[in-house]
C-alpha angles and dihedrals in degrees: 000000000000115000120269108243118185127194122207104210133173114213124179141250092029101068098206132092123273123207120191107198109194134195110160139018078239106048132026132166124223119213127175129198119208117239108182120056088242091073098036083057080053084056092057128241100291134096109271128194144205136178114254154146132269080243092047092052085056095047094059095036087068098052113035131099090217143048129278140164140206119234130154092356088294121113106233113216102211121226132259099259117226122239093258087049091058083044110057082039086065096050098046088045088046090047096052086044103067088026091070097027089121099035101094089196104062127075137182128228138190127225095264077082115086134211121216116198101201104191089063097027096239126148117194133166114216133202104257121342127176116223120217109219132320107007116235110221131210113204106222085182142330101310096004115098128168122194110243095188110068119169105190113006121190130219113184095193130219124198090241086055097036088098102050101038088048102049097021124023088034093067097038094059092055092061089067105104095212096043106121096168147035129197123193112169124175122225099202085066147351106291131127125174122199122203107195122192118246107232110294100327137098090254103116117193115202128208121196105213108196117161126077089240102057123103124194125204133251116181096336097311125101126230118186129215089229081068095041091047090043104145095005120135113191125205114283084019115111111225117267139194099216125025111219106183121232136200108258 
């Protein structure tokens, strides 16, 4: 079996990457990956895949309007988020935010920071994580960094990501040996499952939250789903201006 070789190329007026894997004099395969936002919305609003290097993923991480990951030496095109998605985003964000707005040692962060696993070499960008302390880097290249010691980590999951963040992101973060805390909250309805850490070992419990009036608790402090679902209108339900949360 002859050797996979595979040729990174910039052609105009098209602005991707193009990537040339070659197997043969006689055969060859052309694959582009969309840089601008523009030409990943030509691609549709679901994940998309392609096989790649650790140094292709790079590559492209430099250059594109948009966030990817790198998972199974494959390059993960994100999905486009729906407008309930970016909003619950906002709110969880909002709620750790004042939760921890007197503890000095926690700190929030968006999804245009990156975590690197190391142990698996994955690099994903969630949706929201808190950092404890001082926050350990991995330098992915020259200018690029990536934070390895999470201590929560958020996933808002989309019908078109449930799959993935089940089978394949869900198990990577608990490899992460500072990770404390996992949420996982649904857009469809209100549902947010917590996976807390036992101890110090790798024994995770998980608690489903499903009432508007529940609240789970972070470090001591309680943040309840009526907060995180704040302006979200889910299917079958009339707009409102004020949620009031009611037993199921």
């Amino acid at each position: 079996m002859q050797q996979l070789v595979v040729v990174v190329k910039q052609r105009q007026p098209f602005t991707g990457k193009t990537y040339f894997c070659q197997k043969s004099t006689s055969m060859s395969v052309e694959t582009k990956f969309p840089v601008t936002l523009a030409e990943r919305l030509e691609l549709g609003p679901d994940i998309t895949r392609f096989p790649a290097t650790w140094e292709e993923y790079l590559d492209l991480l430099e250059e594109c309007d948009f966030q990817i990951e790198y998972d199974n030496e494959q390059i993960i095109l994100m999905s486009i988020a729906s407008d309930p998605h970016e909003t619950i985003v906002s709110y969880i964000i909002a709620c750790l935010v004042n939760a921890f707005h007197d503890e000095r040692d926690l700190t929030v962060k968006g999804s245009n920071r990156h975590i690197f696993i190391e142990e698996v070499q994955k690099d994903y960008a969630p949706d929201a994580h808190v950092m404890k302390g001082e926050p350990v880097m991995h330098v992915l290249r020259k200018g690029l960094t990536a934070n390895t010691n999470p201590w929560l980590v958020v996933e808002v999951l989309s019908p078109s990501t449930f799959v993935r963040d089940m089978k394949e992101k869900l198990p990577a973060y608990k490899k992460i040996p500072s990770l404390r805390h996992i949420l996982y909250i649904h857009q469809d309805r209100p549902l947010v499952t917590v996976y807390n850490r036992v101890g110090e070992s790798y024994v995770w419990e998980t608690i489903d939250y499903d009432r508007l009036e529940d609240a789970f608790s972070v470090a001591g402090q309680p943040i309840y789903l009526k907060d995180v679902y704040q302006k979200v209108v889910f299917m079958g339900e009339p707009k409102k201006g004020k949620r009031n949360g009611k037993k199921k």
